[in-house]
MARGUTOR-318125 format. One record per residue (C-alpha): chain; x, y, z. Coordinates in Angstrom, 1 decimal. Layout:
! MARGUTOR-318125
{chain A x X y Y z Z}
...
***
This chain:
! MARGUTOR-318125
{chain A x -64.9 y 45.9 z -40.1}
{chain A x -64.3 y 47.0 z -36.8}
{chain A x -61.1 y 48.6 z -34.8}
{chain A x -60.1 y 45.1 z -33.6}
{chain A x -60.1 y 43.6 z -36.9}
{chain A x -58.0 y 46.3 z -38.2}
{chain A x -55.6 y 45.5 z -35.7}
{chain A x -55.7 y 41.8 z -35.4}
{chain A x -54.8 y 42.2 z -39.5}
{chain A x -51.8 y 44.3 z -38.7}
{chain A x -50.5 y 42.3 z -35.7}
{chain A x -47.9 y 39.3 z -37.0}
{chain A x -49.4 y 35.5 z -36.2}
{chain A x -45.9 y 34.7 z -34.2}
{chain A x -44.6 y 37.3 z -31.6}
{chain A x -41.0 y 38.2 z -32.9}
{chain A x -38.4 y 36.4 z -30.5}
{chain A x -35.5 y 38.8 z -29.4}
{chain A x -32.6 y 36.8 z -28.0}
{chain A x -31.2 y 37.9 z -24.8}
{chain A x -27.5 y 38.1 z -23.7}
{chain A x -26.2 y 35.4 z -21.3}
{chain A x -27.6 y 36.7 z -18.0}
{chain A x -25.0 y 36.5 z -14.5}
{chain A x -27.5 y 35.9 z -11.5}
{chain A x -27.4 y 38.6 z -9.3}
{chain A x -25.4 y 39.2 z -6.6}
{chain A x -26.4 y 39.3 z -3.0}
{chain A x -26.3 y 43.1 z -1.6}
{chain A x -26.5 y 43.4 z 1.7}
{chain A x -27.5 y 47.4 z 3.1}
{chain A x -25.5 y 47.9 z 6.0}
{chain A x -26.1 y 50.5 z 8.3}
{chain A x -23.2 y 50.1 z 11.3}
{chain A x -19.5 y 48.3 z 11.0}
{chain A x -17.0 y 46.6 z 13.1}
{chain A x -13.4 y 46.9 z 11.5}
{chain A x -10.2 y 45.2 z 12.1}
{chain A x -7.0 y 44.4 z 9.9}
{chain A x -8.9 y 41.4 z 8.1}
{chain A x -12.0 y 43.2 z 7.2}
{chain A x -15.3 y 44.0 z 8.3}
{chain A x -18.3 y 42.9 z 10.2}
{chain A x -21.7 y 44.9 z 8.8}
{chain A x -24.9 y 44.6 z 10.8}
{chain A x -27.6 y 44.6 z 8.2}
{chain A x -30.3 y 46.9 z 9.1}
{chain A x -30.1 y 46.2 z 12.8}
{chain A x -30.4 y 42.5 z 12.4}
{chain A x -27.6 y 40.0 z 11.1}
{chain A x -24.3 y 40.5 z 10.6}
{chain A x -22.4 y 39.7 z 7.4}
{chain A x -18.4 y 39.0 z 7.3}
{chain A x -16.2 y 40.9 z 4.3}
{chain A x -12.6 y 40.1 z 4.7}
{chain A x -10.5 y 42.5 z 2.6}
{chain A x -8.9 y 39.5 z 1.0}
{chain A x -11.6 y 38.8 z -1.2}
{chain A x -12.3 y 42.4 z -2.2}
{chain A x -12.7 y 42.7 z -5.6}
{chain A x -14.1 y 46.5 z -5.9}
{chain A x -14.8 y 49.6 z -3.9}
{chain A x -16.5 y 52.6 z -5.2}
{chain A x -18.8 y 55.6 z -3.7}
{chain A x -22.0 y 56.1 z -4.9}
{chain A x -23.7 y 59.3 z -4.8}
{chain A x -27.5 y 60.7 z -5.1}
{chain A x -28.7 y 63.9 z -5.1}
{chain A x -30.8 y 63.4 z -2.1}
{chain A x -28.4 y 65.5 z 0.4}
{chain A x -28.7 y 67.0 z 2.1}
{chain A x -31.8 y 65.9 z 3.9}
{chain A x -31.0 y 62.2 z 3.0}
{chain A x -28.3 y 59.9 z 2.9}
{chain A x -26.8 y 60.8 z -0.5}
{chain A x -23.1 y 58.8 z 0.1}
{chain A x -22.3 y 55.2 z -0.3}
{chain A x -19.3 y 53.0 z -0.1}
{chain A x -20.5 y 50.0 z -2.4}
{chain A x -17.9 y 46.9 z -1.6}
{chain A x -18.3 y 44.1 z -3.6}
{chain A x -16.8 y 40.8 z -3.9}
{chain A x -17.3 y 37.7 z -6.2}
{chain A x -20.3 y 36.7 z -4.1}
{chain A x -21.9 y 39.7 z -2.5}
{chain A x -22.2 y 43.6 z -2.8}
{chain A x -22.0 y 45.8 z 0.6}
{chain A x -23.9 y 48.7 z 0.9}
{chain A x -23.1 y 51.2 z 3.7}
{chain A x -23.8 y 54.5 z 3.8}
{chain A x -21.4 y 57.6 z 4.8}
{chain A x -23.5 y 57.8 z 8.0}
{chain A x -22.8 y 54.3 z 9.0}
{chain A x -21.4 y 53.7 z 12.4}
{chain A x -18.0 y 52.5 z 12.1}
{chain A x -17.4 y 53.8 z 8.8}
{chain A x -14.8 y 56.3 z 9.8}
{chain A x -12.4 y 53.4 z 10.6}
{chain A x -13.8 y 51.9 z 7.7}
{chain A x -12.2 y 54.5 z 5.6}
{chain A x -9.0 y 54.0 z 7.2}
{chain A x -8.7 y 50.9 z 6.3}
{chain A x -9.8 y 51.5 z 2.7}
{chain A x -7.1 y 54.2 z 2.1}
{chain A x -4.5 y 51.4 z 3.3}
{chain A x -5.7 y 49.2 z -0.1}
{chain A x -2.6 y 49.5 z -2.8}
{chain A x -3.4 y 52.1 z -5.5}
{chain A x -6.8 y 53.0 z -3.3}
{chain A x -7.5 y 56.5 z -5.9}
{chain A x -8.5 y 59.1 z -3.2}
{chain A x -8.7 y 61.7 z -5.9}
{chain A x -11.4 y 59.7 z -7.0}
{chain A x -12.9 y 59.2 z -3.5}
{chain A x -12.6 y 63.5 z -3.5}
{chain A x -14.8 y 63.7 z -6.5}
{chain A x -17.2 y 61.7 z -5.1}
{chain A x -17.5 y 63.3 z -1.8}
{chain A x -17.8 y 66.6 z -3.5}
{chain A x -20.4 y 65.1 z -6.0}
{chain A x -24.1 y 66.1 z -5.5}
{chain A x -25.1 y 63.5 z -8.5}
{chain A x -26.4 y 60.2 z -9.2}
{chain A x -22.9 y 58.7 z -10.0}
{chain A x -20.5 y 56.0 z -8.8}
{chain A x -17.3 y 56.4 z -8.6}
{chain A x -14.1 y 53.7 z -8.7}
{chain A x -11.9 y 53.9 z -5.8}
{chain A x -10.4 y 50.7 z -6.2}
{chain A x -10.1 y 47.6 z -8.1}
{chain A x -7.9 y 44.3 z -7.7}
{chain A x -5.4 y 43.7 z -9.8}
{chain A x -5.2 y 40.7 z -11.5}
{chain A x -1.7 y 40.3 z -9.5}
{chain A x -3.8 y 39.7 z -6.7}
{chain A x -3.1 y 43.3 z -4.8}
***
């Protein structure tokens, strides 16, 4: 009796099946690395090619995600996401200055949050904002 028997003994004759949980698709996330900002929201350039519209209105969620990359590498994120799509666009963005001001206009935007974050030199994410279920 060789190795192979021994373990062709040991091995069950049906695979265990391990249910898995109900699975959402994943959401589209767009990397953006310059944005165009009015009152309604934003336009993102996606890595120098198309552009992709956000209007704040169907902002769900913004946090800041950080790495430990800095600083020699971009190591700040604002992640956007809606019910459809996540934007990426990094803290070296151009545009994201006005960006920013716009954010900090958002009712109950947490900018102690946003301080922790931008003082952060972790892998973390960090909740800015979320909408309410009111709608704001």
């Amino acid at each position: 009796m060789g190795l192979l028997d021994w373990f062709r003994r040991r091995r069950p004759a049906e695979p265990d099946i391990i249910p898995l949980p109900w699975l959402r698709a994943p959401e589209p996330v767009f990397s953006c690395d310059s944005v165009r900002v009015d009152e309604q929201g934003l336009t993102a350039r996606i890595n120098g090619g198309p552009e992709l519209r956000l209007e704040f209105q169907n902002l769900q969620r913004v946090t800041i995600r950080t790495t430990d990359e800095g600083p020699f590498a971009e190591d700040v994120f604002w992640i956007l996401t809606t019910h459809n799509q996540v934007c990426i666009i990094p803290q070296s963005a151009e545009g994201q200055v006005e960006l920013f001001d716009q954010l900090l206009k958002l009712p109950g935007f947490d900018c102690q949050a946003m301080i922790v974050a931008m003082s952060s030199t972790n892998n973390a994410e960090f909740e800015c904002w979320t909408r309410t279920t009111s709608g704001t």
